[in-house]
Backbone as CSV, one residue per row, in Angstrom:
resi,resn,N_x,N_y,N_z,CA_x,CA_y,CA_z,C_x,C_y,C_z
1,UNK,7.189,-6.807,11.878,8.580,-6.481,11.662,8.654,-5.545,10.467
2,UNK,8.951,-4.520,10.613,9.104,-3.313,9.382,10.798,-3.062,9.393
3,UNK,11.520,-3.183,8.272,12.725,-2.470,8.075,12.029,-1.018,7.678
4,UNK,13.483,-0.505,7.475,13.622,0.923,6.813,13.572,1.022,4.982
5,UNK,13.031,1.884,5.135,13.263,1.863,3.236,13.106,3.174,3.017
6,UNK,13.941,3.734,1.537,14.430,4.764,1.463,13.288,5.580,1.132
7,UNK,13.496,6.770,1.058,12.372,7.651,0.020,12.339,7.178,-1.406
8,UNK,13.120,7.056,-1.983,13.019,5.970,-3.716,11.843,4.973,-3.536
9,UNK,12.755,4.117,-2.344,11.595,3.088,-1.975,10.491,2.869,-1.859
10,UNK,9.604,4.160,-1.200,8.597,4.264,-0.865,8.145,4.770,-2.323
11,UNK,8.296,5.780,-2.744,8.022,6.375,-4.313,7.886,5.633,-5.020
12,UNK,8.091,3.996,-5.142,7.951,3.402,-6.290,7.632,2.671,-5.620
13,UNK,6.950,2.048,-4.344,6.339,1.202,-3.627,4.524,2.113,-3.868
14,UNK,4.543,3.121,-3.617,3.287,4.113,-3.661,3.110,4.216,-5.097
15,UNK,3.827,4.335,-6.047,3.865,4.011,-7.375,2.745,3.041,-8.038
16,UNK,3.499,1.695,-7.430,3.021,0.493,-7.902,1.553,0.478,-7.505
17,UNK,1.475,0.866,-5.666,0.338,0.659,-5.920,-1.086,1.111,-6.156
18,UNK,-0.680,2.526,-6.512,-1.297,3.280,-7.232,-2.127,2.507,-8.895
19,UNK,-0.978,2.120,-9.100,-0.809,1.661,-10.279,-2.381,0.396,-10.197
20,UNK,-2.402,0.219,-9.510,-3.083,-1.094,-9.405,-4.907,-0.687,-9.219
21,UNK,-4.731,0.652,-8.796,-5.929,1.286,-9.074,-5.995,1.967,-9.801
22,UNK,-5.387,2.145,-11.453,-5.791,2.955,-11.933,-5.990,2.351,-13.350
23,UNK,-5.774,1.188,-13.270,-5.245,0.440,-14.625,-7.026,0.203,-14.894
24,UNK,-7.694,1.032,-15.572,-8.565,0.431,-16.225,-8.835,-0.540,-17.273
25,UNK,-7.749,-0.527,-18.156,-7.723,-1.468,-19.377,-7.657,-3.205,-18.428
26,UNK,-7.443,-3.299,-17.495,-6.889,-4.643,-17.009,-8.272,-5.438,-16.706
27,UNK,-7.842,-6.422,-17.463,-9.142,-7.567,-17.504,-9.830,-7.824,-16.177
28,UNK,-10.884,-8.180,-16.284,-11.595,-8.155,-14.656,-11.080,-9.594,-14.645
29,UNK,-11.292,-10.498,-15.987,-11.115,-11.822,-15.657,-9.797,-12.291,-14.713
30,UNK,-8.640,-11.388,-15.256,-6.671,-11.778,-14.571,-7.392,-10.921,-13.533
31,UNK,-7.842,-9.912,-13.208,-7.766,-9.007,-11.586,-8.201,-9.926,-10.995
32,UNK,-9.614,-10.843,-11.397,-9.924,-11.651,-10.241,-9.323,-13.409,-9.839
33,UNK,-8.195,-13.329,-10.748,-7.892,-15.234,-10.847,-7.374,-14.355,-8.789
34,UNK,-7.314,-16.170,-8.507,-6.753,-16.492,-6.950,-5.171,-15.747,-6.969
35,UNK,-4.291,-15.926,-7.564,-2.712,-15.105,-7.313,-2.838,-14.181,-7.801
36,UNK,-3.751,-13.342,-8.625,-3.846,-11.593,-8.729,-4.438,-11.154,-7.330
37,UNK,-5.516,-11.861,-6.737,-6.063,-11.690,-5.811,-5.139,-11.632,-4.646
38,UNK,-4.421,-12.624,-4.398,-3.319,-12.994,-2.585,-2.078,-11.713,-3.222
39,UNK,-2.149,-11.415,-4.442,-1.096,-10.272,-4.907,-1.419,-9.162,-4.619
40,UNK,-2.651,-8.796,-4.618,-3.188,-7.565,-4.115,-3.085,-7.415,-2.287
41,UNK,-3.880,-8.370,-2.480,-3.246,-8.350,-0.645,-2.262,-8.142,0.064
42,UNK,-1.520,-8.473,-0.228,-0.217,-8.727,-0.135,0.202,-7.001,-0.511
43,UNK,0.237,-6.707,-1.288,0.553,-5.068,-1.879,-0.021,-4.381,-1.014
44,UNK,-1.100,-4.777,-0.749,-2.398,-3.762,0.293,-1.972,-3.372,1.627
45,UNK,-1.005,-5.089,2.053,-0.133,-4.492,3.513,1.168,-3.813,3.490
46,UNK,1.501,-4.300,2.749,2.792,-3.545,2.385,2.876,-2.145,2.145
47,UNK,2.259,-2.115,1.592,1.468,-0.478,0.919,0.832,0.472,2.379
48,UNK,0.472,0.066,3.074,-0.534,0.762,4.134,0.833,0.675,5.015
49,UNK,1.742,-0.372,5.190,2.344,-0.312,6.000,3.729,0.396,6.004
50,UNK,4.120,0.631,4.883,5.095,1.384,4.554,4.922,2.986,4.184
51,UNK,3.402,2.791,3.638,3.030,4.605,2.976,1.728,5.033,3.011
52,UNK,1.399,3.895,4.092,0.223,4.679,4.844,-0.255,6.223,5.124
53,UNK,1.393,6.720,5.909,1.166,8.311,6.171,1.045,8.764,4.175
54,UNK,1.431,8.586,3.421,1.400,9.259,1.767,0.214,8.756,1.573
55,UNK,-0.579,8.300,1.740,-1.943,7.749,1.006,-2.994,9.007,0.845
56,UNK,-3.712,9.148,-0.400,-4.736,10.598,-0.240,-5.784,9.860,-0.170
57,UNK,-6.760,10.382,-0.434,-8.162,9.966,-0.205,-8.399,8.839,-1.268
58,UNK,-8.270,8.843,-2.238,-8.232,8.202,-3.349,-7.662,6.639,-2.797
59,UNK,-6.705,6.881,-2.308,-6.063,5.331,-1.892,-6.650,5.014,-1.072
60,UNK,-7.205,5.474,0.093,-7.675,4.975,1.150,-9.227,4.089,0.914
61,UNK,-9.719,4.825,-0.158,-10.846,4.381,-0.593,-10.794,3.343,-1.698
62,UNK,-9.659,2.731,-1.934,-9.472,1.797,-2.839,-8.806,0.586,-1.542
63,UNK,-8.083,1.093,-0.833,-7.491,0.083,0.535,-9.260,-0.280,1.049
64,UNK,-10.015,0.474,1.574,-11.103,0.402,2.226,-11.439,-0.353,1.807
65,UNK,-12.085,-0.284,-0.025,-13.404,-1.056,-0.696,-12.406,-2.679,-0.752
66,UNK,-11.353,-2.876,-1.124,-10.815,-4.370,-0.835,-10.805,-4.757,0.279
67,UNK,-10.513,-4.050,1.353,-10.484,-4.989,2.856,-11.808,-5.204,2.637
68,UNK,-12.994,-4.600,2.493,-14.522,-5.097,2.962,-14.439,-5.773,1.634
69,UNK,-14.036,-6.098,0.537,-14.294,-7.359,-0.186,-13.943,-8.637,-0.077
70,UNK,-12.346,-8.514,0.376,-11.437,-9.526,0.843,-12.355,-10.056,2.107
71,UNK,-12.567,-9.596,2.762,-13.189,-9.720,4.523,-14.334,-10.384,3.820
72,UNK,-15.300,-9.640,3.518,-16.812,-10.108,2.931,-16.261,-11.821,2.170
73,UNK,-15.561,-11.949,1.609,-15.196,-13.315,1.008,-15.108,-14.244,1.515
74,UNK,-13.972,-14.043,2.513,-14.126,-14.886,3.614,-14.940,-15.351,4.875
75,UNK,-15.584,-14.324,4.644,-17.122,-14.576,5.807,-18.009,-15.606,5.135
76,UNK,-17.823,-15.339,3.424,-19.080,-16.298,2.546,-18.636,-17.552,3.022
77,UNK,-17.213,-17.732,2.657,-16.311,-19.182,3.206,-16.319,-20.085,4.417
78,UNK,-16.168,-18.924,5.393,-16.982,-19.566,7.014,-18.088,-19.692,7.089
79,UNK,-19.353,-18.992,6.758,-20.543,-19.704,6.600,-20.961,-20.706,5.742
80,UNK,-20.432,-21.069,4.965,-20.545,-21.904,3.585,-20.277,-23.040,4.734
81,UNK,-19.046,-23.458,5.475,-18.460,-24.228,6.375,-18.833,-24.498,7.044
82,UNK,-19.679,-23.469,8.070,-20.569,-24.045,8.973,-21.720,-24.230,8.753
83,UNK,-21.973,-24.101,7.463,-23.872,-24.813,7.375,-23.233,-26.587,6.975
84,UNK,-22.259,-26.377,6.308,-21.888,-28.333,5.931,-21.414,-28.839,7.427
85,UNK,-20.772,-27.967,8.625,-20.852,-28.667,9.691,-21.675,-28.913,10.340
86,UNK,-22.586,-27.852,10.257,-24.360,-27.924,10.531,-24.701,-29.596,10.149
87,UNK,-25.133,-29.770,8.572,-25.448,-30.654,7.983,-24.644,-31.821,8.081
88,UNK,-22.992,-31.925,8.485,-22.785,-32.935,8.863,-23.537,-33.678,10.165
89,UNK,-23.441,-32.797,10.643,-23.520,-32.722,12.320,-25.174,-33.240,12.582
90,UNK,-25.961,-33.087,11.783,-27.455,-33.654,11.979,-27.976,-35.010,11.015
91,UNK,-26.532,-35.393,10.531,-26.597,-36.577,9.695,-26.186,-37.732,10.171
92,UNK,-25.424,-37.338,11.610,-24.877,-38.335,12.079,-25.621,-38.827,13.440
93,UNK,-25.517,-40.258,13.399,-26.440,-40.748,14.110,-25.707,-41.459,14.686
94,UNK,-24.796,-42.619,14.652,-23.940,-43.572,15.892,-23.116,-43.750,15.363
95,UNK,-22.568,-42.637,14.582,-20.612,-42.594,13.719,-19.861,-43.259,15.135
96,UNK,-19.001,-43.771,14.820,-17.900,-43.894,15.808,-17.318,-42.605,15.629
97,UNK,-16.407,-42.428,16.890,-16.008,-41.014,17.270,-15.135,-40.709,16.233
98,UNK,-14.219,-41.607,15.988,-12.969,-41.457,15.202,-13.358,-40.821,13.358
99,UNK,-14.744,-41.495,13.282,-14.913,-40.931,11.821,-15.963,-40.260,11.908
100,UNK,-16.307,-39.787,12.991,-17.237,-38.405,13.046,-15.922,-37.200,13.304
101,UNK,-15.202,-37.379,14.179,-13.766,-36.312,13.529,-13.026,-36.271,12.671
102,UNK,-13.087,-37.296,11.819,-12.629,-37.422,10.913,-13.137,-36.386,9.588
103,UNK,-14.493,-36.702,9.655,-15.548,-36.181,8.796,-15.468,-34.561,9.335
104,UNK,-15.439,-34.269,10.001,-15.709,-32.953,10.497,-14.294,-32.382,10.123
105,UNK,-12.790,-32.872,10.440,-11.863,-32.547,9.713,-11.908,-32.344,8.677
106,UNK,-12.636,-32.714,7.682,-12.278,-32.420,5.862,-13.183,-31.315,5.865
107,UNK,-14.475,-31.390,6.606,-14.969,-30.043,6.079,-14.704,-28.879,6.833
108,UNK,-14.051,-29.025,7.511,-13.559,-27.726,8.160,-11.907,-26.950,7.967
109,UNK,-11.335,-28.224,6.833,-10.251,-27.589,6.335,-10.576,-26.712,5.035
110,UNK,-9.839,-25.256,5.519,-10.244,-24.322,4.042,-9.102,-24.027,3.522
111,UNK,-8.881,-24.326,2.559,-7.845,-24.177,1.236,-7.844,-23.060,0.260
112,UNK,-9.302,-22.686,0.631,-9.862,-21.116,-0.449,-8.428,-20.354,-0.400
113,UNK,-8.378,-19.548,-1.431,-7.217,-18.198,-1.019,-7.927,-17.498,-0.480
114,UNK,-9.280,-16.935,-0.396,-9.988,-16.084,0.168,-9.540,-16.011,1.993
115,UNK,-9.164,-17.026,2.596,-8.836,-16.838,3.607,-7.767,-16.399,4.102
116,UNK,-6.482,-16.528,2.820,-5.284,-15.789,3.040,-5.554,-14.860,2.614
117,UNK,-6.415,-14.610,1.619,-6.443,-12.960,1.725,-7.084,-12.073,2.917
118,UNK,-7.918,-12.607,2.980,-8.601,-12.206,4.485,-7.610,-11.975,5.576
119,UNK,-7.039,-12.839,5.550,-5.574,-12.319,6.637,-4.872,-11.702,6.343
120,UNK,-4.385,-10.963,5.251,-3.868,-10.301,4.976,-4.647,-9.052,5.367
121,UNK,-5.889,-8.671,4.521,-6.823,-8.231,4.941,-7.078,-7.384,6.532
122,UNK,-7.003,-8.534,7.099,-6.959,-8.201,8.445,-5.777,-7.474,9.203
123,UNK,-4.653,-8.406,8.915,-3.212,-7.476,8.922,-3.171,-5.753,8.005
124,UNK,-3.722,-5.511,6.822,-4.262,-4.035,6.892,-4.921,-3.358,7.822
125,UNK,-5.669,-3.947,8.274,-6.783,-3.638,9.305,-6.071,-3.063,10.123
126,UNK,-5.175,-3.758,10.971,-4.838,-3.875,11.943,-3.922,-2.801,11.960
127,UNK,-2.954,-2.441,10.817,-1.625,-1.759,10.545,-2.140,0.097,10.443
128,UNK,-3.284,-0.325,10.006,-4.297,0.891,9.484,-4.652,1.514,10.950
129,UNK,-5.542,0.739,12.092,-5.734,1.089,13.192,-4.669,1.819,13.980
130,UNK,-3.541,0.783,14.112,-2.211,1.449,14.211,-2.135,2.928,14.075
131,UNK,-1.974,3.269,12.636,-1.299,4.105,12.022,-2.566,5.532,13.088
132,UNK,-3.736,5.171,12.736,-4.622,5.824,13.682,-4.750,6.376,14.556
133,UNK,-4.114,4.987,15.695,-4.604,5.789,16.979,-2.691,6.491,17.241
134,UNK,-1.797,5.927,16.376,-0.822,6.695,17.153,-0.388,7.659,15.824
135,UNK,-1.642,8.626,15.553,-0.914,9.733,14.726,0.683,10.210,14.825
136,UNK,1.427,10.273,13.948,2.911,10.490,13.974,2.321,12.376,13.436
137,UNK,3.406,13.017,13.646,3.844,14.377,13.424,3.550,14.592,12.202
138,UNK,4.335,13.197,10.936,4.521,13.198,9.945,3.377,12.814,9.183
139,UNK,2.630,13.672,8.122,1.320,13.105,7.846,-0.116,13.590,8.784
140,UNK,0.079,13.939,9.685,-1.388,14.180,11.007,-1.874,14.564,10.082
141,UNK,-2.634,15.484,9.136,-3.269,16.271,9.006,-4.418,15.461,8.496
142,UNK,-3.735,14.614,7.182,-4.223,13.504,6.200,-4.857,12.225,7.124
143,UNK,-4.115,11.707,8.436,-4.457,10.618,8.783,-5.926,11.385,9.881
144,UNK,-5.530,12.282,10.465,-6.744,12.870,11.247,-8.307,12.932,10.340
145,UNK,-7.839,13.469,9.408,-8.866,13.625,8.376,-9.829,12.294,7.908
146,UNK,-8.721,11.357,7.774,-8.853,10.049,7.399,-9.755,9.729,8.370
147,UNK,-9.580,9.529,10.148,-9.872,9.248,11.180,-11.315,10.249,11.115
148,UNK,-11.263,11.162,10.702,-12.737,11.763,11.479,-13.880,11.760,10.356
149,UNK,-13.337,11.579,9.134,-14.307,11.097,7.978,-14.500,10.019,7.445
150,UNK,-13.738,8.801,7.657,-13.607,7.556,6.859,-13.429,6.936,7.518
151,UNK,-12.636,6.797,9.056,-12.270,5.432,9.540,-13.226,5.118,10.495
152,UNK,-14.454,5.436,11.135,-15.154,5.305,12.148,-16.104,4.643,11.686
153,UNK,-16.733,4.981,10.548,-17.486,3.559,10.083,-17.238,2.977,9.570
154,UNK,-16.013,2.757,8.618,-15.664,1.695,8.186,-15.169,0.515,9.060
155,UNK,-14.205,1.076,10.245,-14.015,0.356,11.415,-15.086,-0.761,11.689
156,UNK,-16.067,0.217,12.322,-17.256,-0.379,13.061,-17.835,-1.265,11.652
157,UNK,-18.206,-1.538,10.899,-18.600,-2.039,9.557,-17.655,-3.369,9.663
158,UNK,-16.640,-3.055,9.386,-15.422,-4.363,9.571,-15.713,-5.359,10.780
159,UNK,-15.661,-4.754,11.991,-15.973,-5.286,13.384,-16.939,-5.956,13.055
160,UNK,-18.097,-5.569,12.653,-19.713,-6.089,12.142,-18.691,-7.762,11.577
């Protein structure tokens, strides 16, 4: 669901998140707590999805390197998950059913933010592909460019 938003809007939406790549002074320690993190995300769709066509190279390559970090995070998280379902799963010997699902419920609930960011993540992904395959009038030149130098392996990389 996208409303409309003005040209102001977008200018200080592209602003901000500009802003967020350029701030060198900003502690790595606050960039990386969990709500700087789901904040970025969060900016990342919003941002691609509203001013996607305004993005230069510079942004795209700062959108890029977080989706494959955000993504990469959450992959550590699902494998982390399924080696303890692994290891549940070869520990159990004549559980009753009820607390062998039981058991398998707690470790398969993930609470990480890494996974909301990852969805978010993915919702870039997705908004990004978009923006791709249905080049608008407005912008072609930048998103083509984008498409024939940057998005074909990063795509395929993501898919991976």
């Amino acid at each position: 669901l996208q409303r409309h938003v003005s040209n102001e809007e977008r200018t200080l939406l592209l602003d901000l998140f500009r802003k967020q790549k350029q701030d060198p002074g900003a502690s790595s320690v606050v960039t990386q707590l969990p709500a700087a993190q789901i904040l970025l995300a969060r900016l990342i769709v919003i941002a691609v999805s509203y001013c996607g066509k305004d993005f230069n190279e510079d942004d795209w390559d700062f959108v890029f390197s977080n989706l494959k970090r955000l993504i990469q995070s959450a992959v550590v998280v699902m494998e982390e998950t399924s080696e303890n379902v692994n290891d549940f799963i070869s520990g159990v010997s004549s559980m009753e059913e009820n607390a062998t699902l039981e058991g398998l419920g707690h470790i398969v609930f993930i609470s990480d933010p890494s996974m909301n960011n990852a969805q978010n993540a993915l919702s870039a992904f997705s908004l990004l592909n978009a923006l791709i395959k249905h080049k608008s009038t407005e912008g072609e030149d930048n998103l083509k460019s984008l498409a024939d130098e940057t998005w074909d392996p990063v795509k395929d990389r993501i898919l991976e």
